[in-house]
C-alpha positions in Angstrom: 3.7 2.7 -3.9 0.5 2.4 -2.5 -2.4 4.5 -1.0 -4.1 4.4 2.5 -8.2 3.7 2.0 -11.2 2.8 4.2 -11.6 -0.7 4.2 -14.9 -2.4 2.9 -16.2 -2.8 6.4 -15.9 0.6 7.6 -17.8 1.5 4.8 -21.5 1.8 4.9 -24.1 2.9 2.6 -27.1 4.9 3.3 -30.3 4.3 1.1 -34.2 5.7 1.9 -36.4 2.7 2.8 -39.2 3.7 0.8 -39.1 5.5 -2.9 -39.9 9.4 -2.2 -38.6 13.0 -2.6 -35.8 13.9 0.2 -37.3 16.9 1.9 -33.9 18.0 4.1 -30.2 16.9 4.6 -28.8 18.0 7.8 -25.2 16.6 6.7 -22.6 17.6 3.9 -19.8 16.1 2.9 -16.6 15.4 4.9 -19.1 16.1 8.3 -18.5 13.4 10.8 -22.0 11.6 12.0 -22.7 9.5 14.7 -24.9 6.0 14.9 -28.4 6.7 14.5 -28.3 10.1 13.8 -31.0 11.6 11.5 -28.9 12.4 7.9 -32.0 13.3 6.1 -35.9 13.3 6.0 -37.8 11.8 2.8 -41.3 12.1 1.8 -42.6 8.8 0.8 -44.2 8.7 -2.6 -46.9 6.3 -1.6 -48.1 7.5 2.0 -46.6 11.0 1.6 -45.8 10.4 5.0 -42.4 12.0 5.9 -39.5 9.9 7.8 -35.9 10.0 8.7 -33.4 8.4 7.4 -30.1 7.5 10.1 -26.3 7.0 9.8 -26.0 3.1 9.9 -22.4 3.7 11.9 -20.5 6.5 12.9 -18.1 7.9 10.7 -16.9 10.5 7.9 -19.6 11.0 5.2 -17.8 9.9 2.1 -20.1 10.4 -0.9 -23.2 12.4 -1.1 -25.3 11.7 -4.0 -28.9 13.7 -3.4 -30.2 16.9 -2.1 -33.5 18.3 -1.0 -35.8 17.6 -3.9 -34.3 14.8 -5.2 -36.4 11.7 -6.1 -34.6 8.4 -3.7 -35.0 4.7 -3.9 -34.5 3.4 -6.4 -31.3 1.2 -5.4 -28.9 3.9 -5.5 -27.4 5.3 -2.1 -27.9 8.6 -0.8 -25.0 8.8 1.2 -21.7 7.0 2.0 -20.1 7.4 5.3 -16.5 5.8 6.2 -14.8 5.1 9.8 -12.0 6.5 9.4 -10.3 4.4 12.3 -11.4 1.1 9.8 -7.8 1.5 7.7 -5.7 -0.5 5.5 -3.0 0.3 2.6 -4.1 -0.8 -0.7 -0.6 -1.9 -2.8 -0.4 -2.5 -6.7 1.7 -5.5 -7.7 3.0 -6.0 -11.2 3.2 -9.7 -12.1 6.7 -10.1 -11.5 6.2 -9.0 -7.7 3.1 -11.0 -7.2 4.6 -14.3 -7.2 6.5 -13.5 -4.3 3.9 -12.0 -2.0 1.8 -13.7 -0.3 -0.9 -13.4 2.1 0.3 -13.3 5.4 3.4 -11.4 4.8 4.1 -8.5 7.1 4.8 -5.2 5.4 7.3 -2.1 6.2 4.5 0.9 5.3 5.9 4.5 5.1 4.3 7.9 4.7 5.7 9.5 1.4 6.3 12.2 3.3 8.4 10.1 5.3 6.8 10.9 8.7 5.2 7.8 9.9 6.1 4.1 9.5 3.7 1.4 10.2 4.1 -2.3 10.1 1.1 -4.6 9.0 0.1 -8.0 7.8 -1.4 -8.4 4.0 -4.6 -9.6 4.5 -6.0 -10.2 0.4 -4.7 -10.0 -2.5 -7.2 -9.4 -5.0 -7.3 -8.3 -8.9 -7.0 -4.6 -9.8 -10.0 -3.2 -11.1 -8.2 -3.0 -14.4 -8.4 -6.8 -15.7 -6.1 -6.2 -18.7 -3.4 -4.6 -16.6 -2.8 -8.2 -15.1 -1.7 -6.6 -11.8 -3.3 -7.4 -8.4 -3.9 -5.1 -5.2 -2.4 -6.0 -2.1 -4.7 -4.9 1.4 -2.4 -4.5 4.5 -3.7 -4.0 7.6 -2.8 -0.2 9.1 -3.2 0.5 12.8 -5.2 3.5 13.3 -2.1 5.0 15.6 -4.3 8.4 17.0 -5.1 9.4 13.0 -1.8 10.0 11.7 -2.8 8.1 8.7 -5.5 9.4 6.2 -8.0 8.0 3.5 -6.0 9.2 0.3 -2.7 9.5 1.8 0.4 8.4 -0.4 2.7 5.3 1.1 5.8 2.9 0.3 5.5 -0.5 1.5 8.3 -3.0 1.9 7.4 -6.9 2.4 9.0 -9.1 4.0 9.3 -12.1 2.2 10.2 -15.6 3.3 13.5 -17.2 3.6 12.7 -19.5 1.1 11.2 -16.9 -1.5 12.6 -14.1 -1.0 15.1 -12.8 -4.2 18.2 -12.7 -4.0 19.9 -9.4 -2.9 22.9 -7.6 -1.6 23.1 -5.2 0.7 22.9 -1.3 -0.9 26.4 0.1 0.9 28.0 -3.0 -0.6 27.7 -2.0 -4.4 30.8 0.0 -5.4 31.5 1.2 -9.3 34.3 -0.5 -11.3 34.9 0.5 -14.7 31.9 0.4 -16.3 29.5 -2.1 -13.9 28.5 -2.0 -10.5 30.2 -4.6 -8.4 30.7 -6.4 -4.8 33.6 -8.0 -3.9 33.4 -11.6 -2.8 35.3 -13.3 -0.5 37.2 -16.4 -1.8 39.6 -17.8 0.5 41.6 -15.1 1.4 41.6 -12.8 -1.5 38.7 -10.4 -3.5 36.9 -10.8 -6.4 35.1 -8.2 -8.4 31.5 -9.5 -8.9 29.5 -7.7 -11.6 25.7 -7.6 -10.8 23.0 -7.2 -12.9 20.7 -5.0 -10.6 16.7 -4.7 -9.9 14.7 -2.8 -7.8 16.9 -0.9 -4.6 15.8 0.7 -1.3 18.1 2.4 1.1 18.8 -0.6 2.7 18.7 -3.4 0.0 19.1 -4.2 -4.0 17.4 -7.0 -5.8 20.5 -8.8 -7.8 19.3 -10.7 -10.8 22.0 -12.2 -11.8 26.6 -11.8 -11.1 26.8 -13.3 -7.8 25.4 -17.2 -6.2 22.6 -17.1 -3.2 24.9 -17.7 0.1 28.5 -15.8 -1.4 29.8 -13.8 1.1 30.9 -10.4 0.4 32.0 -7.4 1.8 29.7 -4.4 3.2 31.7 -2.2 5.4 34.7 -1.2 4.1 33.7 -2.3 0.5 35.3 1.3 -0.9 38.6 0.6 0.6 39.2 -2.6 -1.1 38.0 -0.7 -4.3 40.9 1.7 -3.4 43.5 -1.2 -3.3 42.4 -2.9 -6.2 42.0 0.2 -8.3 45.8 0.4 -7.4 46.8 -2.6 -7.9 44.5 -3.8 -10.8 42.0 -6.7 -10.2 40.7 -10.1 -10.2 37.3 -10.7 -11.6 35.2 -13.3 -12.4 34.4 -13.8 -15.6 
């Protein structure tokens, strides 16, 4: 699961050009603002000459960090406003997942609500912010689509990994119970075997197989629960 964010470059920072006391704000927080307009008016501490400080880009403000009467300039920002059409979906892999994604790879993203899809290409993988958690954070491109998507908003991603590196998996309708595993039946020749997986992560359409079956078996999806039927009746072959 990941989260939808404003990406670095839609994100600007607004900071007095000379130390002073801010006299006014005409913005709060969450107020959209346009290029160039005037977010605030400082007194500079050297001329005591009042100016106006502007909205680098147009956008959401973000963070709002003074008030009238605070003292400004020294480095910190006063303000920080966000384009909210800049987006991208920020992922965290685990170690195990990282060494199959990749830069480059496209990515299925969902609303958790389960509203709006979106497909998008990971452009960096970087390390978490957490350096002892050992996982990285994926950044996937999100096309703005009209605002449907929001800074803050919950998602799933899938990604869709290479041929050559993907892991092997089975398709979800296949799996059928039998006793006490979870099997597909494989093909061989002209009969069925029971095949007992040892299972990883599962969506809707797939399952991650770790181990019970070889890359490039064929086995059965549709229809999977009616050769269960037979064989529950007539007792089974399995691989053992």
């Amino acid at each position: 699961s990941g989260r939808v964010e404003i990406t670095p470059e839609g994100q600007a920072e607004v900071h007095a050009r000379y130390p002073g006391r801010v006299m006014s704000m005409t913005v709060e927080l969450g107020q959209r603002v346009s290029r160039g307009q005037v977010v605030a008016r400082v007194e500079s501490s050297e001329s005591l000459q009042t100016y106006s400080v502007t909205a680098p880009i147009s956008g959401v403000i973000t963070a709002k960090t003074v008030n009238p009467g605070s003292i400004t300039g020294g480095g910190a920002p006063m303000l920080t406003i966000g384009d909210p059409t800049r987006l991208h979906a920020e992922f965290v892999l685990y170690p195990r997942d990282a060494e199959r994604v990749r830069v480059g790879q496209r990515v299925e993203i969902k609303s958790q609500a389960g509203e709006h899809t979106a497909s998008g290409v990971i452009k960096a993988i970087l390390p978490a912010d957490d350096v002892l958690s050992q996982t990285l954070v994926a950044h996937v491109e999100l096309p703005y689509q009209g605002g449907v998507w929001r800074p803050g908003l919950g998602v799933s991603g899938l990604v869709q990994v290479g041929q050559g590196e993907a892991p092997l998996a089975v398709r979800t309708k296949a799996l059928q119970p039998f006793r006490d595993f979870t099997v597909v039946y494989a093909k061989v020749g002209d009969t069925y075997e029971v095949r007992m997986l040892d299972l990883g992560r599962r969506t809707e359409e797939w399952t991650e197989v770790l181990g019970g079956i070889e890359p490039g078996a064929t086995y059965v999806v549709d229809g999977a629960f009616l050769i269960r039927a037979d064989i529950d009746k007539s007792g089974a072959s399995h691989d053992h």
